[in-house]
C-alpha positions as CSV (number, residue, x, y, z in Angstrom):
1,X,95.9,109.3,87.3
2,X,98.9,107.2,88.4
3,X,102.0,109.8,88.5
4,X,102.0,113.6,89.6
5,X,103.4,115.9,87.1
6,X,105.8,117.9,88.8
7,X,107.0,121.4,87.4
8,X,110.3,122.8,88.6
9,X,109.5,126.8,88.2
10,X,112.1,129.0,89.1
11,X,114.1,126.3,91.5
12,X,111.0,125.1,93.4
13,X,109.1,121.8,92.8
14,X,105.3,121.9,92.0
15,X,102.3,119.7,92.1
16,X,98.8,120.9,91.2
17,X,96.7,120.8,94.5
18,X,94.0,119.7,91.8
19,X,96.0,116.1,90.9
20,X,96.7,115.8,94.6
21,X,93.2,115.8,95.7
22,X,92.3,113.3,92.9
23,X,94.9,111.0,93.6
24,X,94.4,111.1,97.8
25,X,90.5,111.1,96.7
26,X,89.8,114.1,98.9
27,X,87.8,116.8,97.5
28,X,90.1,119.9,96.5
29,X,88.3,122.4,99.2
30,X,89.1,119.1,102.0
31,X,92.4,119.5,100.7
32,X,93.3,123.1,101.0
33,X,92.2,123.0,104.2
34,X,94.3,120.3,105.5
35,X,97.2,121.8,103.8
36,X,96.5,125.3,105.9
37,X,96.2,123.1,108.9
38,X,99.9,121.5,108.4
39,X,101.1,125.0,107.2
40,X,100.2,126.4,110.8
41,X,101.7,123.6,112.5
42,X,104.9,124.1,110.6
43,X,104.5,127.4,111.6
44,X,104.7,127.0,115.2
45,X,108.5,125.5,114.6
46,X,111.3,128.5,114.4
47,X,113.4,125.7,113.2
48,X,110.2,125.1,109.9
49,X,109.9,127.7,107.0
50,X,106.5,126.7,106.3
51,X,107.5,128.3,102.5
52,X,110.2,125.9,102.1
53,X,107.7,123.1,101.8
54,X,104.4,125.2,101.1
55,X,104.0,127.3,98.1
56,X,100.6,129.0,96.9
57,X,100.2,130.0,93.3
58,X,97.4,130.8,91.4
59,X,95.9,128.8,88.9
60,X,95.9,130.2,85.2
């Protein structure tokens, strides 16, 4: 894989975690761990919205 497909659903830009942890070559649990991990450091900011960068969504 050589380009992230990016989906723009409801105003908000979207990568599959899946893609992301092929293309860094991380395993996908690796991944959503590291992810939590810069979601709480964002979190510690009042001047961060950790859901302005972050966004869960289940996979269908």
């Amino acid at each position: 894989m050589n380009q992230l497909n990016i989906v723009n659903n409801q105003g908000k830009l979207l990568a599959d975690s899946r893609d992301i942890a092929t293309m860094t070559g991380k395993q996908h649990a690796h991944l959503l761990r590291d992810i939590e991990g810069y979601k709480e450091v964002l979190d510690q900011n009042p001047n961060l919205d950790s859901d302005q960068f972050i966004t869960a969504a289940n996979a269908q």
